[in-house]
Residue, then its C-alpha position, 0 to 999 in steps of 0.5 A: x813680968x814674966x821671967x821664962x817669957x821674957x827668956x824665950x823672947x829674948x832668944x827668939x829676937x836674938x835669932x831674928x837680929x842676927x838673921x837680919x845682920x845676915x841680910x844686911x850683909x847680902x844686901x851690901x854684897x849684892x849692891x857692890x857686885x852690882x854697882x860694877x856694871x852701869x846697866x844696873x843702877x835701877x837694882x842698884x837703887x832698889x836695893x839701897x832702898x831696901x837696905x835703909x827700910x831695913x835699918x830704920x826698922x831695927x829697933x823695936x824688930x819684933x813687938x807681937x806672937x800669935x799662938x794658934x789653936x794648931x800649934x803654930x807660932x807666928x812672931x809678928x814685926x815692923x818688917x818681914x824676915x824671911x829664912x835662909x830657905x826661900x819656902x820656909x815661913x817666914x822668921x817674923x811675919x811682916x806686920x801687914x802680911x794677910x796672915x798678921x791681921x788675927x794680932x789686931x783683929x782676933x777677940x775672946x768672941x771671935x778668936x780666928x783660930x787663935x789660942x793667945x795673942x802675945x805683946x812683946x815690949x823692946x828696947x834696942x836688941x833686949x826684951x823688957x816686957x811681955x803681955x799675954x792675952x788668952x783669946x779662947x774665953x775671959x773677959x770680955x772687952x772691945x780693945x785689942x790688948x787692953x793691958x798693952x794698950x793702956x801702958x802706951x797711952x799713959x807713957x811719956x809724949x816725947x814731942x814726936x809721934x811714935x808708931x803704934x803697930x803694936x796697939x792697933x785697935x780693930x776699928x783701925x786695922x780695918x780703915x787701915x787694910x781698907x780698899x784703896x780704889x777711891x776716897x775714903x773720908x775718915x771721921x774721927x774726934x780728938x784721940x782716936x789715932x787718926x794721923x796713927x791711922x793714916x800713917x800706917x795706912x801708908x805703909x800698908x799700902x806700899x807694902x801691899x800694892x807694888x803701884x802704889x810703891x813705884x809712884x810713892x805716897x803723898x802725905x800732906x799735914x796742916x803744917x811744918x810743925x805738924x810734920x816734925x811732929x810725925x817725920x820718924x813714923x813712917x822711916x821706924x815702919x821701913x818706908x821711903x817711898x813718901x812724900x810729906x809736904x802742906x798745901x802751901x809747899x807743894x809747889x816747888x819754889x814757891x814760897x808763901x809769903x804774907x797773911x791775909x784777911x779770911x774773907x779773902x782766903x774763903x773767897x780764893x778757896x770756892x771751887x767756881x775757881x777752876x772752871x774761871x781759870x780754865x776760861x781764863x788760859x783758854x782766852x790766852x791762846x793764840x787765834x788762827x792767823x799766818x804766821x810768816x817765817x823767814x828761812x836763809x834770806x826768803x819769807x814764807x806764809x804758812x797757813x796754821x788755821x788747821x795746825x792750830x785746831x789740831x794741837x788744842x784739844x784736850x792739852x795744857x797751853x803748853x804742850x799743844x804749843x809743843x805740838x804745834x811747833x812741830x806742825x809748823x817745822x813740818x810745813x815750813x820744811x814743805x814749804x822749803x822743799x816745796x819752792x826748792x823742787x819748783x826751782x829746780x824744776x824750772x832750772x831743768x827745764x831750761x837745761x833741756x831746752x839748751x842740750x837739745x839745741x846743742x844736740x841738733x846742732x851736733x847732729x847736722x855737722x856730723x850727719x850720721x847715726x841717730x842724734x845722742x842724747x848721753x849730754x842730756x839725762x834728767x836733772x832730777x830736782x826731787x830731794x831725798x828722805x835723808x836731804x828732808x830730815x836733815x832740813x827738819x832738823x835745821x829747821x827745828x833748831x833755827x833761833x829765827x823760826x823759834x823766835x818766830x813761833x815765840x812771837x806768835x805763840x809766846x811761853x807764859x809763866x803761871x805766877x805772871x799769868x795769875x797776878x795779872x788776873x788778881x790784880x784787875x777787878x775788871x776781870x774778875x766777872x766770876x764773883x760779885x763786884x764787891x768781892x772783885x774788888x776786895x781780891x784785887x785789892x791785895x797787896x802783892x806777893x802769895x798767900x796761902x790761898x793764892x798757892x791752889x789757884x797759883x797750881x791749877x794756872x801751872x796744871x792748865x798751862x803745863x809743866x816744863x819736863x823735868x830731868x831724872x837724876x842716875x841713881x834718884x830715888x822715886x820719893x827725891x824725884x816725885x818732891x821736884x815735879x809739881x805735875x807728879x802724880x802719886x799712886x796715894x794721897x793722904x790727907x790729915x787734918x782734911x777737914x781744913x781744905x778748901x774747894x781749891x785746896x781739894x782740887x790740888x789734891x786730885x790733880x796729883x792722884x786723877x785715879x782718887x785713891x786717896x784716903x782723908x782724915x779729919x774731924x769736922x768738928x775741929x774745923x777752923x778753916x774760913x770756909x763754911x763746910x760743917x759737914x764732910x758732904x759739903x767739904x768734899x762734893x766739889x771734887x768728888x761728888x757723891x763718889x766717896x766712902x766713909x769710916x768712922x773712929x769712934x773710940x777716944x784712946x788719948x783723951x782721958x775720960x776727966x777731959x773729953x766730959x768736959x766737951x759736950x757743951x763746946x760741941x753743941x755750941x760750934x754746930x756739931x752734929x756727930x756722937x763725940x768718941x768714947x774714952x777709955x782711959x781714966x787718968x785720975x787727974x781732975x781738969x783745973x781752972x785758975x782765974x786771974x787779972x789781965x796783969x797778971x795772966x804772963x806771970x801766972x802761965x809761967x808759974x802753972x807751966x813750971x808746975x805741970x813740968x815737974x809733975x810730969x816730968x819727962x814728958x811735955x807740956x803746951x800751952x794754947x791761947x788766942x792768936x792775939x796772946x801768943x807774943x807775951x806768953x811766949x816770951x813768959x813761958x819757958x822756951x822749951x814749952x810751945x805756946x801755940x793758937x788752937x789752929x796751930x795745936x791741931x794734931x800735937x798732943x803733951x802730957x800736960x796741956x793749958x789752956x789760956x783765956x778760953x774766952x778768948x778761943x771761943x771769940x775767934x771765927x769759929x772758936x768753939x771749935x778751936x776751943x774743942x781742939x785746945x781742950x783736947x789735947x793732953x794725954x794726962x791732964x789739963x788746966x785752965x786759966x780765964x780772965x776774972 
């Protein structure tokens, strides 16, 4: 503790708070002043958007000082807060601005021009704690803010991810400022801050590329529990523009209903899918023939070969359908109008003929002057443009000829289009007989691998145009629609997708930018990719980058020595990352019968509780042990599959059967996950 530090910090953060409370203030003037006019709403929103960003990144305002060489100070923040003079540097400098980047990066080797860098620890509006690190000479290390750092990782887990701005590590801040132009593949083992990577990578890009914040961010986690787990980080860094979502609730109203057996999902999963669909929608198109539409008592034959040809390349089902209908209302108004002017042609005609006999007839009675024709002008059967358009737009209204077009070119449904492929074996011709047969024999309702196919059938066909709602922000808009697409996608726990699964992603995001992060050891997915090439070829090909996080922040050392011989038996090819924290607390291992197992979780529980003490503990098991020790556990301690754990971490973490991990498809890898999870330490129990 440093009394006089904390002092001036304190001050300082005063001043920040206060300027911020002014902001505040000029921001709700400014929305009230501008909900008064209609024309405003775009502003309107924007600046709500602003003020909530605002209020959510209150706490814990400023964690960091930079003191240069020269003299200058820079306090570094969740959020910028600029002076009352727009030229004026800024109060706090915003945590992703250029000019932040020395706090994450700047070592004694490599100072930046920079003298110290400085953590500054709140609590609400009070300063607890700083921790000053000199950069000209010392000590030599390869984290940033060993002493802060370190502090972080041995505090309480509280169930929920907090941010890390002000522990970032180089090697993060450099995935984090990394370029955003494609896919870039992120490796890291367990503790090495991937979802912390990816989430503040989110903000960093919202924050850097205006597109990117108009079309908002795309963050997609394994599961539900995983996005509770995760939900405050993004709001504490100030940003709305993101949507979190599964793979398995990215369509809306689409709910997944049932489980299946994993033979099934591999096959579901290959990519050989999208290119059988789109033959499949292709072979649903309506092909060339008249289509006869009765219009005010009279039938007309339209000859649509050449509409037909016009509207299909390059368009969903649906939308060349759209355009189709337009040509046939063009020529069934030519065709109207057409019939029209030739009876009309006709009537004059005769018209004439009869005027010009009652024009001779006049002539000879009188016998005088040159025969008049006054009586007969032309009758000028041609419509005009407005008497044309009008007819469009009757005609593109009528029920009848919408029916008509419906019958010859019916709207389809993607689930009912889907279905009928799954459910006959016969036209399934893309797969071997027998796993044909295995596809169709499932039971109705969707599974999880149903919910990519059940995407690319909706992509193909087309998607009904959605309302915007006065005053929505872009993140409620971009939830609604299932053809949004995102200016980011970020994929955490990436090494569980499948082919098809990867295919849904780049739909919502065609330009790639798109950053995946994951650990290919940890995979447990039915696919059989064992390497990030083989996870992610049919989508991007060899068009990807790839960063690697080499350093174990979370794992305590005593655990992740435990490791290497899980690894080597689940295939793994890569270097585990290295811990740099000790806990001093040795893993255990406790033997006990079958009869006995609920009974001994509950007591080794209740004993990691009271050791660590406000903080959290899981328990993991085999799938088929979950009931029992749930019902045996205390209710506020989860008791999760190893697929499940994945991305939690607990102070405290036991491991049930691990025998039993091991023996499920894939286990060793899921036994890797299940060993990894604490922050403190770690128990086992095995069956005797």
């Amino acid at each position: 503790m440093q009394p006089t530090a904390v002092t001036e910090e304190q001050r300082f953060l005063d001043a920040a708070l206060a300027r911020q409370a002014q902001i505040l203030r000029q921001i709700e003037q400014e929305i009230g002043d501008a909900a008064q006019e209609r024309t405003e709403a775009v502003r309107v929103r924007g600046l709500q958007q602003r003020h909530k960003e605002i209020l959510r990144a209150q706490d814990g305002l400023i964690f960091g000082r930079l003191d240069a060489l020269d003299g200058v100070v820079r306090h570094i923040g969740r959020l910028g807060v600029r002076e009352g003079d727009e030229d004026a540097e800024p109060l706090v400098l915003d945590w992703r601005a250029p000019a932040a980047r020395a706090f994450y990066t700047a070592t004694p080797v490599d100072p930046q021009g920079q003298a110290r860098r400085r953590h500054v620890r709140t609590s609400g509006a009070t300063v607890l704690d700083v921790n000053d690190e000199p950069l000209d000479g010392g000590a030599q290390t390869d984290l940033v803010g060993e002493g802060a750092l370190l502090a972080a990782l041995g505090q309480r887990r509280t169930g929920q991810m907090s941010t890390a701005i002000a522990t970032l590590q180089r090697e993060q801040d450099d995935i984090i400022r990394a370029d955003a132009s494609g896919p870039l593949i992120v490796q890291g083992g367990p503790g090495t801050g991937k979802t912390v990577v990816a989430l503040h990578r989110v903000a960093y890009l919202l924050f850097t590329y205006s597109q990117i914040s108009e079309q908002a961010v795309l963050v997609l986690g394994p599961s539900a529990r995983f996005l509770d787990y995760i939900a405050q980080v993004l709001p504490a860094l100030g940003e709305t523009a993101v949507v979190s979502a599964t793979c398995d609730t990215l369509l809306p109203g689409v709910v997944v209903g049932r489980e299946e057996s994993r033979r099934v999902s591999e096959i579901k999963g290959r990519g050989l899918w999208q290119s059988a669909l789109q033959a499949h929608v292709a072979s649903l198109q309506p092909v060339e023939r008249d289509l006869t539409v009765r219009w005010e008592g009279e039938e007309y034959t339209l000859g649509t070969a050449q509409a037909l040809r016009a509207s299909l390349p390059g368009r969903s089902y649906h939308a060349a359908r759209a355009v189709f209908t337009e040509h046939v209302h063009r020529l069934l108004t030519d065709a109207v109008v057409h019939r029209r002017e030739a009876i009309m042609a006709s009537m004059e005609d005769g018209f004439e003929d009869i005027l010009s006999g009652l024009d001779r007839k006049k002539g000879a009675e009188q016998d005088v002057g040159p025969a008049t024709r006054a009586s007969s002008q032309d009758v000028d059967g041609t419509l005009s443009e407005d008497e044309v358009e009008e007819l469009r737009d009757r005609i593109s209204a009528s029920p009848q000829v919408t029916d008509a077009v419906v019958q010859w070119w019916p709207s389809l449904d993607a689930g009912e289009v889907l279905r009928e492929l799954l459910e006959d074996a016969s036209r399934l011709t893309f797969l071997p007989a027998g796993e044909a047969a295995l596809v169709a024999a499932e039971p109705s309702g969707w599974a999880s691998s149903d919910i990519p196919l059940l995407d690319a059938v909706a992509d193909l066909l087309g998607d009904v145009a959605v309302e915007r709602l006065q005053g929505e922000f872009v993140a409620d808009r971009a939830r609604r629609q299932r053809g949004w697409i995102y200016g980011h996608v970020v994929v955490d726990e990436a090494q569980e997708l499948s082919e098809m699964q990867w295919q849904m992603v780049v739909r919502r995001c065609p330009a790639r930018s798109i950053t995946a992060v994951g650990d290919i050891d940890q995979a447990e997915a039915s696919h059989q990719h064992t390497s990030w090439a083989q996870a992610v070829e049919s989508s991007f090909g060899e068009r990807w980058s790839a960063a690697e996080l080499t350093i174990c922040y979370r794992t305590p050392s005593e655990v992740m020595d435990l490791t290497a011989p899980v690894l080597q038996k689940a295939g793994s090819h890569n270097t585990p990352p290295r811990a740099v924290r000790s806990s001093g607390v040795a893993p255990w291992q406790k033997t006990v019968d079958a009869q006995d197992l609920p009974t001994a979780v509950k007591n080794a529980v209740q004993e990691l509780q009271h050791r660590w003490a406000g903080g959290t503990v899981g328990v993991v098991a085999p799938a088929a042990r979950l009931a029992e020790l749930t019902a045996a556990a205390p209710t506020d301690v989860p008791c999760l599959s190893a697929p499940q754990a994945k991305g939690l971490e607990w102070d405290a973490a036991l491991v049930v059967d691990p025998d039993g991990i091991a023996a499920e498809p894939r286990g060793w890898n899921g036994l890797y996950v299940a060993l990894t999870r604490c922050t403190q330490e770690l128990g086992q129990i095995v069956l005797g």
